[in-house]
CHARMM internal coordinates of N, CA and C (Angstrom, degrees):
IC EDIT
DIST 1 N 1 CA 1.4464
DIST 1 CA 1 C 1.5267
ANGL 1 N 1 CA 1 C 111.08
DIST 1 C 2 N 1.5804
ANGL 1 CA 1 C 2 N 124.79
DIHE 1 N 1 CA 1 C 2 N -23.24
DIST 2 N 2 CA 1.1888
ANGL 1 C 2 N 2 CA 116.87
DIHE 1 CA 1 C 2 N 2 CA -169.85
DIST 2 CA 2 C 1.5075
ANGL 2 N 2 CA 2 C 108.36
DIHE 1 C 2 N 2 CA 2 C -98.26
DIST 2 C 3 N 1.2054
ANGL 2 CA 2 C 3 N 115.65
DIHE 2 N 2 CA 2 C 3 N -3.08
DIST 3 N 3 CA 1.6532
ANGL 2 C 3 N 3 CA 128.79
DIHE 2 CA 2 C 3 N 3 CA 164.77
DIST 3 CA 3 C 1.5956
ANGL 3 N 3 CA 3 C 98.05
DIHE 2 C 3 N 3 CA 3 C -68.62
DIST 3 C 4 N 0.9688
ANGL 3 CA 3 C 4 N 126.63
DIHE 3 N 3 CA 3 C 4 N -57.83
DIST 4 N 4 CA 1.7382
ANGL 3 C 4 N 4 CA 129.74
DIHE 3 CA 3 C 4 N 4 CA -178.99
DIST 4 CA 4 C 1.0759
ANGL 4 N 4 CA 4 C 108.65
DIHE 3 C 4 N 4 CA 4 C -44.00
DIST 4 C 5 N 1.3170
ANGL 4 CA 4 C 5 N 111.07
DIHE 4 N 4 CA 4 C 5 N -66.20
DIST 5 N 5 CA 2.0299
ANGL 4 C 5 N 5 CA 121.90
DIHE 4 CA 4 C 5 N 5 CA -173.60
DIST 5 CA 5 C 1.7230
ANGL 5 N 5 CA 5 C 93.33
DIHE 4 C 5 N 5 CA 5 C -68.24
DIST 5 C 6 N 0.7892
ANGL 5 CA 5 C 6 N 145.66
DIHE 5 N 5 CA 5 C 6 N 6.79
DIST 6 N 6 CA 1.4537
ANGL 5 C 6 N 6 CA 134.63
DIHE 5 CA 5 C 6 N 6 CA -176.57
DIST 6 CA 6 C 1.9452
ANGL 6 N 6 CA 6 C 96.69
DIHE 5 C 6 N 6 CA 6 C -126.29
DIST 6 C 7 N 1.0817
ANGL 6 CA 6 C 7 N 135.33
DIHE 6 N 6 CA 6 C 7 N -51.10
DIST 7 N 7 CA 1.3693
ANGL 6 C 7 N 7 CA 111.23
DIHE 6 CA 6 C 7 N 7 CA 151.30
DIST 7 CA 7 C 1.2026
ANGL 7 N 7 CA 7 C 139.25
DIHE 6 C 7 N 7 CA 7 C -53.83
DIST 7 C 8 N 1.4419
ANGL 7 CA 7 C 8 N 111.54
DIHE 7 N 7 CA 7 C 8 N -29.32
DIST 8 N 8 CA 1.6254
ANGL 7 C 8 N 8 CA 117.37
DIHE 7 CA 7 C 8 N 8 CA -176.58
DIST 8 CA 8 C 1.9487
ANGL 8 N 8 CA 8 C 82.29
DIHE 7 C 8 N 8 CA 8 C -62.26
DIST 8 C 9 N 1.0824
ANGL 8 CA 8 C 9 N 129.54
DIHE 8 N 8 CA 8 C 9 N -55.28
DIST 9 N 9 CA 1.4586
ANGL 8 C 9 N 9 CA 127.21
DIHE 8 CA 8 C 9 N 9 CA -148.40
DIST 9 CA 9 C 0.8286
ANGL 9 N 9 CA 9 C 110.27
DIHE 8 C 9 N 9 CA 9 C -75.93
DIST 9 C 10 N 1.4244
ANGL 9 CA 9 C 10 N 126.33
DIHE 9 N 9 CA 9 C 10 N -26.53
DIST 10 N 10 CA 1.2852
ANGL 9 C 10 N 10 CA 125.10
DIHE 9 CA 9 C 10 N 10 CA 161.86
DIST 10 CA 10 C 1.0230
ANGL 10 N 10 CA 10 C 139.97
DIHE 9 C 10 N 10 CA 10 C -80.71
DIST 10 C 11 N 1.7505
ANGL 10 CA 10 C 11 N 109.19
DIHE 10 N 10 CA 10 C 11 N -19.21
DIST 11 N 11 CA 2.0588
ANGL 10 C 11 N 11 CA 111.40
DIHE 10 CA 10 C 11 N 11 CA 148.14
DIST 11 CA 11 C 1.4417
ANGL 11 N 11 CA 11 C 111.86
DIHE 10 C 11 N 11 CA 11 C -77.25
DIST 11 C 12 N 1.3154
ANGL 11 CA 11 C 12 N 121.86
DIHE 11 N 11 CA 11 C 12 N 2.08
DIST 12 N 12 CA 1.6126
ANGL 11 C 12 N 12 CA 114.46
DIHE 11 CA 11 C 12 N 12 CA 178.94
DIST 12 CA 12 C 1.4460
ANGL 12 N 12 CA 12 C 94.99
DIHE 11 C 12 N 12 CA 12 C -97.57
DIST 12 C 13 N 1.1517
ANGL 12 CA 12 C 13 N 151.34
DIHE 12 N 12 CA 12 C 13 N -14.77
DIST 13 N 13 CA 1.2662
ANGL 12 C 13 N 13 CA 155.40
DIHE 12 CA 12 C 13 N 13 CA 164.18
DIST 13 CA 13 C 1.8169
ANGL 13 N 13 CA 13 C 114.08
DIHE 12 C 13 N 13 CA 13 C -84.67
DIST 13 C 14 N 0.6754
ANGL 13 CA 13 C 14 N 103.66
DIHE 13 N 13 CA 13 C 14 N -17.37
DIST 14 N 14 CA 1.7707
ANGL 13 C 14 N 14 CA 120.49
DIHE 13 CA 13 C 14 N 14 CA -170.22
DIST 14 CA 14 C 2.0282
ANGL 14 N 14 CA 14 C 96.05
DIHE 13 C 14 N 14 CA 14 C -92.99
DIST 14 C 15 N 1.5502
ANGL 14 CA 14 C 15 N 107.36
DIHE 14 N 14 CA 14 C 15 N -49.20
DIST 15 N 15 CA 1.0905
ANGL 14 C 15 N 15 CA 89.09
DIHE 14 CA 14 C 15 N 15 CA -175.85
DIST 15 CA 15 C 1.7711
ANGL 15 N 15 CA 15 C 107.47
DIHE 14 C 15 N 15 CA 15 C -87.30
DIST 15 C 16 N 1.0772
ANGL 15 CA 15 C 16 N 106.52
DIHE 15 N 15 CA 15 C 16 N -38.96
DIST 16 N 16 CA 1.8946
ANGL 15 C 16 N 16 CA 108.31
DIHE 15 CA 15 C 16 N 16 CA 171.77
DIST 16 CA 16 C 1.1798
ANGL 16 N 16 CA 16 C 91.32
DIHE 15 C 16 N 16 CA 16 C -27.62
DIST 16 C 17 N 1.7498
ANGL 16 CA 16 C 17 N 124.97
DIHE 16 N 16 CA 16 C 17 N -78.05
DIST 17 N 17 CA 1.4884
ANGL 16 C 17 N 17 CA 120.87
DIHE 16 CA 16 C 17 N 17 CA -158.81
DIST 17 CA 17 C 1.7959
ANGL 17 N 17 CA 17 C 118.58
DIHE 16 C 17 N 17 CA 17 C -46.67
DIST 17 C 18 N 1.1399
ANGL 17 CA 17 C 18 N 96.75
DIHE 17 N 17 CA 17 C 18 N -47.56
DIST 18 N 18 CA 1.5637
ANGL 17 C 18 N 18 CA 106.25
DIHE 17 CA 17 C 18 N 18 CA -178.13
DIST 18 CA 18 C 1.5397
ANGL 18 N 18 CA 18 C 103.72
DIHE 17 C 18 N 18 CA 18 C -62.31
DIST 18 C 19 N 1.1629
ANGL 18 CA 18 C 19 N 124.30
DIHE 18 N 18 CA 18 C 19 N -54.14
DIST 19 N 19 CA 1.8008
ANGL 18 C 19 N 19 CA 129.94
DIHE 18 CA 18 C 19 N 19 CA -169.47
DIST 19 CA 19 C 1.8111
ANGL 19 N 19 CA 19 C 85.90
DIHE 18 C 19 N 19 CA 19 C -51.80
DIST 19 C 20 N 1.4568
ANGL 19 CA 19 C 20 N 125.37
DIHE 19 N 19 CA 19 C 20 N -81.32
DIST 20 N 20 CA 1.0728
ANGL 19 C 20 N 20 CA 112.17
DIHE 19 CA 19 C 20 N 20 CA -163.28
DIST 20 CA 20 C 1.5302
ANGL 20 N 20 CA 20 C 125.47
DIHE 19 C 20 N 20 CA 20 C -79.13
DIST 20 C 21 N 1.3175
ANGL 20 CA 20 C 21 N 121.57
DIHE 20 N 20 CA 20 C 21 N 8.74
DIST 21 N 21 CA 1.8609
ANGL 20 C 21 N 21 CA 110.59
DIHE 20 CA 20 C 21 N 21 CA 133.36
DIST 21 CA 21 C 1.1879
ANGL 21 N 21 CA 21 C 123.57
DIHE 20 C 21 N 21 CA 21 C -89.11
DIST 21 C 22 N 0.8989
ANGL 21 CA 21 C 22 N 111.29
DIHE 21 N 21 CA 21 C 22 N 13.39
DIST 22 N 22 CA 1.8770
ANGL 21 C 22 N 22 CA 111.16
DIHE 21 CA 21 C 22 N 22 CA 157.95
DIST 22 CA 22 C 0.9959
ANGL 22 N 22 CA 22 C 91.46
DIHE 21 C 22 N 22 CA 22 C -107.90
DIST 22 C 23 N 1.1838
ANGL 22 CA 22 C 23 N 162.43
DIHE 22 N 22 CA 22 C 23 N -14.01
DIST 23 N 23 CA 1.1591
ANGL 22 C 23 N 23 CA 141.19
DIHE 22 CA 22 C 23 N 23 CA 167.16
DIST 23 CA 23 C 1.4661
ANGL 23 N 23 CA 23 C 131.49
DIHE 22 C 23 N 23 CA 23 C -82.76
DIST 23 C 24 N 1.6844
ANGL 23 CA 23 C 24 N 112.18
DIHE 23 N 23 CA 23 C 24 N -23.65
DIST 24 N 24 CA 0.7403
ANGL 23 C 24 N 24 CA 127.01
DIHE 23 CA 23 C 24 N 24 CA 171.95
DIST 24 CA 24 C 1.9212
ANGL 24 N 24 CA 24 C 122.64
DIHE 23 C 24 N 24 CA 24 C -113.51
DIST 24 C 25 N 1.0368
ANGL 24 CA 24 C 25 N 99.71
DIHE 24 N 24 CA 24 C 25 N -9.73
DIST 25 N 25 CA 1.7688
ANGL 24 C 25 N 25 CA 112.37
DIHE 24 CA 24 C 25 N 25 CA -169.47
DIST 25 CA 25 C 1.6786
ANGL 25 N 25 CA 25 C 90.24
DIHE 24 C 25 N 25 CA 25 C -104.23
DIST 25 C 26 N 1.7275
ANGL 25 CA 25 C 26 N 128.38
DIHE 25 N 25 CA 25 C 26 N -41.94
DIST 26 N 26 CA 1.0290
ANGL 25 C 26 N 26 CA 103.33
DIHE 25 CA 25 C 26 N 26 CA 179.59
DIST 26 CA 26 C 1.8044
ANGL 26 N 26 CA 26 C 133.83
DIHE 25 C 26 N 26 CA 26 C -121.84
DIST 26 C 27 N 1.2547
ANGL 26 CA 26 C 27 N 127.08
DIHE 26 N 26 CA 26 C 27 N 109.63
DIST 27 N 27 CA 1.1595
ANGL 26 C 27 N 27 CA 125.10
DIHE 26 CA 26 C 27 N 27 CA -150.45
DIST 27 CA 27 C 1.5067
ANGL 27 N 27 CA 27 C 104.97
DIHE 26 C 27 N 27 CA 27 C -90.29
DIST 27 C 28 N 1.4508
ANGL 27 CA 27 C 28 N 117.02
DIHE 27 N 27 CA 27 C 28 N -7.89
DIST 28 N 28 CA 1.6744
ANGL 27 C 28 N 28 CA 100.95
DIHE 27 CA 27 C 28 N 28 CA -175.38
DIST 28 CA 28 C 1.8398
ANGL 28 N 28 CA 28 C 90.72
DIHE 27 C 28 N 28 CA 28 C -121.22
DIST 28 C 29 N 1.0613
ANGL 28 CA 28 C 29 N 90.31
DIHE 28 N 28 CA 28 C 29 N 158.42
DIST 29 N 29 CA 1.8178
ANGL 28 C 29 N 29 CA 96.50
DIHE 28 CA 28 C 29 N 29 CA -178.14
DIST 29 CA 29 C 1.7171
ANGL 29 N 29 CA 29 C 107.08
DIHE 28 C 29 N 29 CA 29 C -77.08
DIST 29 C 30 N 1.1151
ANGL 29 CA 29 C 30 N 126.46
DIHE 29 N 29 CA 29 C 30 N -7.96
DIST 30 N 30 CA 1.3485
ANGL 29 C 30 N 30 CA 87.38
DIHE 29 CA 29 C 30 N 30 CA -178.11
DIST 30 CA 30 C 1.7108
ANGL 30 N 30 CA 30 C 102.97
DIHE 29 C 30 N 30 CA 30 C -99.63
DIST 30 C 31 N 1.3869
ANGL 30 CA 30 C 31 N 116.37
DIHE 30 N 30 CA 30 C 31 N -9.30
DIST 31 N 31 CA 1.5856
ANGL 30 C 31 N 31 CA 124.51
DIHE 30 CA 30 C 31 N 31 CA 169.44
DIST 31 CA 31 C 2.0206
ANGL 31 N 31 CA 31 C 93.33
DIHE 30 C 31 N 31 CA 31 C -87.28
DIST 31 C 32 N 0.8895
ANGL 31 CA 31 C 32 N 118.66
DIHE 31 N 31 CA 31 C 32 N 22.08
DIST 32 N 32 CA 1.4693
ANGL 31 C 32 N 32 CA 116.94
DIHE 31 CA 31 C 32 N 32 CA 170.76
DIST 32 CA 32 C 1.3855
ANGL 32 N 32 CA 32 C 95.98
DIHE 31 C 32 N 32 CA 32 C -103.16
DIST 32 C 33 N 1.0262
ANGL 32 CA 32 C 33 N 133.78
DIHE 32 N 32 CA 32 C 33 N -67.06
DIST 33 N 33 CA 1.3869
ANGL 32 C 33 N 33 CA 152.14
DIHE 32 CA 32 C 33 N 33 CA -168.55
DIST 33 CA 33 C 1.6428
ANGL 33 N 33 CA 33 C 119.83
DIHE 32 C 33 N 33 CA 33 C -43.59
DIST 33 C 34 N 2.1896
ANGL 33 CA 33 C 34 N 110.69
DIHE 33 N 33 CA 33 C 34 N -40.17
DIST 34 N 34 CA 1.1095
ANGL 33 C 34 N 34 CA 131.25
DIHE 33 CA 33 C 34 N 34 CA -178.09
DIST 34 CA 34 C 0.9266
ANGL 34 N 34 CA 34 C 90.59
DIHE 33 C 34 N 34 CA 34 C -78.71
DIST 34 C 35 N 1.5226
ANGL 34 CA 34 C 35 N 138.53
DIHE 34 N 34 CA 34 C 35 N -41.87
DIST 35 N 35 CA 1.7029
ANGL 34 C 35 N 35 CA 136.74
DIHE 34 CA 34 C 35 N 35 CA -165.53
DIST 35 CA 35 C 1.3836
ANGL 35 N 35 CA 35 C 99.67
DIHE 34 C 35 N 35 CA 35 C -51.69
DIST 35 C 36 N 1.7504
ANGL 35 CA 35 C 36 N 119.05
DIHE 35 N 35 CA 35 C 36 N -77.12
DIST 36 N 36 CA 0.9028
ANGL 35 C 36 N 36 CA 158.79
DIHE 35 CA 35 C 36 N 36 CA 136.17
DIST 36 CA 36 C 2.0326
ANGL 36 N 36 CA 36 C 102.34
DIHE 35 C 36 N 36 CA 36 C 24.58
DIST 36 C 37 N 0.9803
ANGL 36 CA 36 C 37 N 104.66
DIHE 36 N 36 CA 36 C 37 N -68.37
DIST 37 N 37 CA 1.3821
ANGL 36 C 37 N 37 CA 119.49
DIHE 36 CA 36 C 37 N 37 CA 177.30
DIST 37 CA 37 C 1.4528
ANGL 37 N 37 CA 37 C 112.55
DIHE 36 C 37 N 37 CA 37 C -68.76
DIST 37 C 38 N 1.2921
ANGL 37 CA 37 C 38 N 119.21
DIHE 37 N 37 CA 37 C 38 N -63.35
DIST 38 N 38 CA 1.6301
ANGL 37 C 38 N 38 CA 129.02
DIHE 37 CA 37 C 38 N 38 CA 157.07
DIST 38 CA 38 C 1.0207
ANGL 38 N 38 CA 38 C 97.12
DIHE 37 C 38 N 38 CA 38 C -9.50
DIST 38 C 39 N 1.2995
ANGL 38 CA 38 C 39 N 110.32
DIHE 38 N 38 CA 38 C 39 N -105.90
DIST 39 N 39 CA 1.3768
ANGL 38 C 39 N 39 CA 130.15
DIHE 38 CA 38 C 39 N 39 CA 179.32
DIST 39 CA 39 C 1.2566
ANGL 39 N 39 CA 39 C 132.00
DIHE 38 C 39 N 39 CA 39 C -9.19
DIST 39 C 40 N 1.6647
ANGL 39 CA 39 C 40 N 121.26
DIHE 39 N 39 CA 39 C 40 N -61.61
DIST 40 N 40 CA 1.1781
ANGL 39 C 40 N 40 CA 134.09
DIHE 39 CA 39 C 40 N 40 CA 178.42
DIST 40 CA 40 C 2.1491
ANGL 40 N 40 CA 40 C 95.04
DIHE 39 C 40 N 40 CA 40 C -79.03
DIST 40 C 41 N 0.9424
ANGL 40 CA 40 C 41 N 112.66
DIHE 40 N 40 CA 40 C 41 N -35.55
DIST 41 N 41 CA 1.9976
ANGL 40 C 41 N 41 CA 93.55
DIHE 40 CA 40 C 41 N 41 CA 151.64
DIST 41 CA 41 C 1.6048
ANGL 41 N 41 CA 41 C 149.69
DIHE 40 C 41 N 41 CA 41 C -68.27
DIST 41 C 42 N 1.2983
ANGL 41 CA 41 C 42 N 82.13
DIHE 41 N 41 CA 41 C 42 N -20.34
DIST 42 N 42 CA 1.3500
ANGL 41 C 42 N 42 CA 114.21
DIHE 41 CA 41 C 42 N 42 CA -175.47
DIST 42 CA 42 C 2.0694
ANGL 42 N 42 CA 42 C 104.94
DIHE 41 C 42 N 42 CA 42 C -79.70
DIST 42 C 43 N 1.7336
ANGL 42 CA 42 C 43 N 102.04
DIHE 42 N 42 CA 42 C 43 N -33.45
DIST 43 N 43 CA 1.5538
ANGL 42 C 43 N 43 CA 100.31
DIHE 42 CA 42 C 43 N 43 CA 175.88
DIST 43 CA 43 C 1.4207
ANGL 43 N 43 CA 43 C 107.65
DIHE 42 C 43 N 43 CA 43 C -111.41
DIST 43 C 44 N 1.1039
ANGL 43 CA 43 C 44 N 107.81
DIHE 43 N 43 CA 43 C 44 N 4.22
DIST 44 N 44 CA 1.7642
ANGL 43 C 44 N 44 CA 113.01
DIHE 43 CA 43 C 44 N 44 CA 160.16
DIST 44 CA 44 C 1.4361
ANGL 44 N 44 CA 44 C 101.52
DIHE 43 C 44 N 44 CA 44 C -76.42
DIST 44 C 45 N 1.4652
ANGL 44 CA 44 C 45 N 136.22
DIHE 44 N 44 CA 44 C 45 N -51.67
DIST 45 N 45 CA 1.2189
ANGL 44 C 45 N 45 CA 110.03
DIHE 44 CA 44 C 45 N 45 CA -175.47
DIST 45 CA 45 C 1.4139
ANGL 45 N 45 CA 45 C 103.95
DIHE 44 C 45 N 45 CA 45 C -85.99
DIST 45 C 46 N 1.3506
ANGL 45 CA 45 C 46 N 148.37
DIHE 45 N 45 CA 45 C 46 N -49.37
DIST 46 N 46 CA 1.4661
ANGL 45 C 46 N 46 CA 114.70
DIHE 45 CA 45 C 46 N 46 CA 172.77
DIST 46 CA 46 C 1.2288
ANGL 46 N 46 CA 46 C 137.22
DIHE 45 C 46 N 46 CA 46 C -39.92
DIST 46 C 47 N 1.5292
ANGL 46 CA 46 C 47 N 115.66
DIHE 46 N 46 CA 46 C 47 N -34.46
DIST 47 N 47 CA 1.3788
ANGL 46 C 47 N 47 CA 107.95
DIHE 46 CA 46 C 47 N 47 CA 163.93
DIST 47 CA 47 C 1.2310
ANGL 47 N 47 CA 47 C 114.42
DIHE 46 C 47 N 47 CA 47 C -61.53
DIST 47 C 48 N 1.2867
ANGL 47 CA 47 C 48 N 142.64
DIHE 47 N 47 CA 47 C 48 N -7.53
DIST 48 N 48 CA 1.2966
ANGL 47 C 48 N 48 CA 133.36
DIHE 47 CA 47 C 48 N 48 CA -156.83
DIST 48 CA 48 C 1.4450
ANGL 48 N 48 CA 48 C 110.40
DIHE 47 C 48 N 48 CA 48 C -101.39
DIST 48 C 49 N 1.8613
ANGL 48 CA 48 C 49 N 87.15
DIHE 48 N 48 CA 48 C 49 N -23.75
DIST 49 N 49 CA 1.4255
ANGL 48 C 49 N 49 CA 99.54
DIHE 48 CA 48 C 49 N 49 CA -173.13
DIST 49 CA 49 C 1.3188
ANGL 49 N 49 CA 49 C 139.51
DIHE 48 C 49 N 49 CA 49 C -84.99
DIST 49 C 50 N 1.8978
ANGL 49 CA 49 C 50 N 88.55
DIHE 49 N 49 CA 49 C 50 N -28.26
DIST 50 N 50 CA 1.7031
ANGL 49 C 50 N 50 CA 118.86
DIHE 49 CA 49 C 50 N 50 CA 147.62
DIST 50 CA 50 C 1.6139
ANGL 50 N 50 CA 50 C 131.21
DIHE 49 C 50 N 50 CA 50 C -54.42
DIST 50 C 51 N 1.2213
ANGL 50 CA 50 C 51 N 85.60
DIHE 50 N 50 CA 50 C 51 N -39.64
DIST 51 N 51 CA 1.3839
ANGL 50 C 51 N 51 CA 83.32
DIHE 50 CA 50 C 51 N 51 CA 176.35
DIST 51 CA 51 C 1.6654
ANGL 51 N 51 CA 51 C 114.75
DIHE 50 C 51 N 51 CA 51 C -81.41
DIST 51 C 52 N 1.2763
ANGL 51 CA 51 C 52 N 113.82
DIHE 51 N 51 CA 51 C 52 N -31.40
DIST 52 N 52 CA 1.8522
ANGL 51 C 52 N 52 CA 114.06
DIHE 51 CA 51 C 52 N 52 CA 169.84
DIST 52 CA 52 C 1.4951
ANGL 52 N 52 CA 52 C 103.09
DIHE 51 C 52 N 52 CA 52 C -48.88
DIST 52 C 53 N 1.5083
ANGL 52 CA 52 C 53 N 120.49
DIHE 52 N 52 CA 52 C 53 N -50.20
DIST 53 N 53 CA 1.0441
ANGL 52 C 53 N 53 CA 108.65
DIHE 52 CA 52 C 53 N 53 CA -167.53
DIST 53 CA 53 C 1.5347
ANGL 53 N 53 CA 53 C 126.12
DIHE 52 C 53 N 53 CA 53 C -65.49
DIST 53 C 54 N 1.3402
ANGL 53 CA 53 C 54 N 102.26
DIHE 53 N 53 CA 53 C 54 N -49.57
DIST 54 N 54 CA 1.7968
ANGL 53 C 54 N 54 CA 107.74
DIHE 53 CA 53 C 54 N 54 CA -179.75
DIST 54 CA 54 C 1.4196
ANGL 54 N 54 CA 54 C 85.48
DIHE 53 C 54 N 54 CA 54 C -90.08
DIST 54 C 55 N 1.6771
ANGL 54 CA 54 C 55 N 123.31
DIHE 54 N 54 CA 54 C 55 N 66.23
DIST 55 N 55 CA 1.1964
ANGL 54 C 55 N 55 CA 121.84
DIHE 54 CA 54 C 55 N 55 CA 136.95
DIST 55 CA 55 C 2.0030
ANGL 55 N 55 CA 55 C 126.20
DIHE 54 C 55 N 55 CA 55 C 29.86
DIST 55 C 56 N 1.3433
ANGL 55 CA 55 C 56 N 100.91
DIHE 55 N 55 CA 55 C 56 N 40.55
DIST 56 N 56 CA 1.7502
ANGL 55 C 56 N 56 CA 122.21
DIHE 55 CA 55 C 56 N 56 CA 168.04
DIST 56 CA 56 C 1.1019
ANGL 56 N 56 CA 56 C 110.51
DIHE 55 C 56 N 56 CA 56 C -67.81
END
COOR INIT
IC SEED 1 N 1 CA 1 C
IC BUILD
């Protein structure tokens, strides 16, 4: 159970971070969009990587 509460917190921190550098890193939409993507790749592989580790 404490693997759960410790990923949930760490995609609730993953997306905070990402929401506010796009919010702040990108001011025109189509460099919003690349952020945007980053980002959502950027916690595809950590999640992927978390989960290899505690063996999911």
């Amino acid at each position: 159970m404490e693997h759960h509460h410790t990923l949930r917190n760490i995609g609730i921190g993953m997306a905070a971070g990402a929401a506010l550098g796009m919010a702040v890193l990108a001011p025109r939409q189509k460099t919003l969009k690349a952020t945007a993507k980053k980002a959502v790749r950027a916690m595809e592989d950590v999640a992927e990587n978390v989960t290899q580790t505690l063996g999911m």
